[in-house]
Structure formats: structure tokens, C-alpha cells
C-alpha positions in Angstrom: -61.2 11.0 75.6 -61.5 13.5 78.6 -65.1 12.9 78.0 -64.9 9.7 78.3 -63.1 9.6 81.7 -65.8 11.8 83.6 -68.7 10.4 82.3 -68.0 6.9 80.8 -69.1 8.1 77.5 -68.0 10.6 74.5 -70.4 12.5 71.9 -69.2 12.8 68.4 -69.2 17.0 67.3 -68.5 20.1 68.4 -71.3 21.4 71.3 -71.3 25.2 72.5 -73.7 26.9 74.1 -74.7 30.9 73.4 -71.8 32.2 75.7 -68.8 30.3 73.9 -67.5 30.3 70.0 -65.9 27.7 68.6 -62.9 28.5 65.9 -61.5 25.7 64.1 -57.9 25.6 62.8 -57.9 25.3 59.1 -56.5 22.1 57.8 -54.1 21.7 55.3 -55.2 20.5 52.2 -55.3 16.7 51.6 -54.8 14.6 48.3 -58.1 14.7 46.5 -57.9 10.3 46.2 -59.0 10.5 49.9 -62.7 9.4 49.6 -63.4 10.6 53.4 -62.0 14.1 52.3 -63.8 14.8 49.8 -67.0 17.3 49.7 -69.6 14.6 49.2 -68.3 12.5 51.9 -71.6 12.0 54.2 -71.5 12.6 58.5 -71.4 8.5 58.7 -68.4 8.4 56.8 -67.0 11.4 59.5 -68.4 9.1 62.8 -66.8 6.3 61.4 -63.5 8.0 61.4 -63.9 9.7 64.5 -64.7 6.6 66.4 -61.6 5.1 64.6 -59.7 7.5 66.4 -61.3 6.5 69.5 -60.8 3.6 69.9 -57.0 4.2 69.0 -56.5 6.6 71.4 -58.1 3.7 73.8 -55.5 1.4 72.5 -52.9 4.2 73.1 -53.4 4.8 76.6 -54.4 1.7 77.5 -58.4 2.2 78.2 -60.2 -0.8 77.6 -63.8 0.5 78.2 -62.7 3.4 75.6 -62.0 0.9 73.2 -65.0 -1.4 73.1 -67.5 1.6 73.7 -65.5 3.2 70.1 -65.8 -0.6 68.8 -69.4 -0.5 69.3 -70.0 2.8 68.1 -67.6 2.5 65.1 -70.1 -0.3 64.0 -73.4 1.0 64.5 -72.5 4.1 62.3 -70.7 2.0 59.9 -73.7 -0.1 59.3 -75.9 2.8 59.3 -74.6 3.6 55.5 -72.7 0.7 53.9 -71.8 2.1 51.1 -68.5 2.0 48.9 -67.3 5.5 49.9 -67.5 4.5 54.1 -66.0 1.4 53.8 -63.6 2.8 51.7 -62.7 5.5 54.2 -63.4 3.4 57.2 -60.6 1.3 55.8 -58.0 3.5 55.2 -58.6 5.4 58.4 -58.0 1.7 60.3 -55.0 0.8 58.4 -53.4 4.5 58.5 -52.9 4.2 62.2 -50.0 3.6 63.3 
């Protein structure tokens, strides 16, 4: 979202350069009927989600512009693979925020 604020846009992933390392936080595990969880889930299937959470941290803090550049995001990569498994998870991650 900071991103977003400075420049008017965000980049989905994780970018270092050669002087920084990155660590990640391990996750706890998740139940194994989450189709966007699971070890074959594709990077479209990840975008979608994470423009999901975009555009509800738009909605949260009131930034339009957040939310219709995560709208139109969250559709081009959701149309990139329609496939069961990233509507399935595109669904849940909608509908599980609350």
C-alpha cells in the first residue's frame, strides 16, 4: 500500500537488490482443502489473492485509486488462467474478508 502512495502504483513480489536479504516468517500450516495453499497452486492463483488483498486494504483505509487499480489488476491476472483452481481460490479469498 506504501507503494502505492509514493508512486501511484504497487508491484506484486518480493524485490531486493545484492546488498539486502529478504527472510520470510514461516506460516503456520493451513488446512490442506485450501486450493490456493496447496503446492500446485500456480503464481496467478497467488496475484489474484494478493490483489484481493489490495483492494481490501483500499476499501479499509478508504483509497479509491488503490481500489480500482487492485480491481483492474485482480482481473487481468484472473483471466490470465481461468481455471477451476483460481476461481476457486479467488473466491474464497473475496468472501473470507471481513
Amino acid at each position: 500500500m506504501l507503494e502505492f502512495l509514493y508512486t501511484g502504483d504497487y508491484t506484486y513480489g518480493i524485490q531486493t537488490n545484492s546488498n539486502m536479504e529478504v527472510q520470510l516468517k514461516p506460516q503456520p500450516e493451513e488446512p490442506l482443502e485450501t486450493p490456493a495453499k496447496s503446492s500446485s497452486a500456480n503464481t496467478t492463483i497467488g496475484q489474484s489473492h494478493f490483489h484481493a488483498q489490495m483492494y481490501a486494504e483500499g476499501e479499509y483505509f478508504q483509497i479509491p485509486s488503490l481500489k480500482t487499480k487492485a480491481k483492474q489488476y485482480f482481473q487481468n491476472s484472473f483471466m490470465e488462467s481461468p481455471t477451476r483452481e483460481s476461481f476457486a481460490s479467488a473466491i474464497i479469498e473475496v468472501y473470507s474478508v471481513s
